[in-house]
C-alpha positions, 0 to 999 in steps of 0.5 A: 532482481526483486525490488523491495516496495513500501504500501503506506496507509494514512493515519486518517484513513486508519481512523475513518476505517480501522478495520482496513489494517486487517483487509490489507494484510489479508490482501497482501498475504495472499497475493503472493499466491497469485503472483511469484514473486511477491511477498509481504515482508514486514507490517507495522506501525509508525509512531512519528506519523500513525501511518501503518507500513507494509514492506513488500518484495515486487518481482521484476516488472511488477506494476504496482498500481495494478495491486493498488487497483485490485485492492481498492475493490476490497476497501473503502473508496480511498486514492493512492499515489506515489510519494516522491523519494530520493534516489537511492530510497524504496519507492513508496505508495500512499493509500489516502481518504479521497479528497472532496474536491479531487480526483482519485486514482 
C-alpha cells in the first residue's frame, strides 16, 4: 500500500536559499527513476506559514530519512525532522536551517 508523505521546507530556508525550491523538485522528479514506487504528487506553497509543500506517494518500506539524506548532499547545510502529527495525519518532514547551537540530522 502506498503512503502519501509530506516533505516540508521552512520559509526561513527558503529566504536564506531561494534557489532550493528548484533543486528540490528536480531531486524529487527524478527519484522516481530510481525508486518504483515513489512519485512526487503535488508541490506548492503555504501561504499561512511560507512553507513550500511537496506531496509524495512512498512504496512500502520506504524510509524516508534515506531520501533526506541523499538530498541534503545537493542543497545547502540544513537539518530535517519529522514533525509530529496525529494519528490518522500524513507524516510530515521539515528541512530547516541548522541551528547554531544544535546538532543536525
Amino acid at each position: 500500500m502506498v503512503e502519501v508523505v509530506e516533505i516540508r521546507v521552512s520559509y526561513r530556508y527558503v529566504k536564506e536559499h531561494s534557489w532550493v525550491i528548484q533543486g528540490i523538485t528536480g531531486f524529487l522528479s527524478a527519484y522516481f527513476m530510481e525508486k518504483p514506487g515513489f512519485t512526487l504528487k503535488r508541490h506548492f506553497e503555504e501561504l499561512e506559514t511560507g512553507m513550500h509543500v511537496w506531496l509524495c506517494d512512498i512504496p512500502p518500506k520506504m524510509k524516508v530519512p534515506t531520501l533526506l539524506r541523499r538530498l541534503k548532499d545537493d542543497i545547502p547545510p540544513c537539518q530535517y525532522k519529522q514533525l509530529e502529527t496525529g494519528p490518522s495525519a500524513r507524516p510530515q518532514f521539515l528541512i530547516d536551517s541548522l541551528e547554531q547551537d544544535s546538532t543536525a540530522s
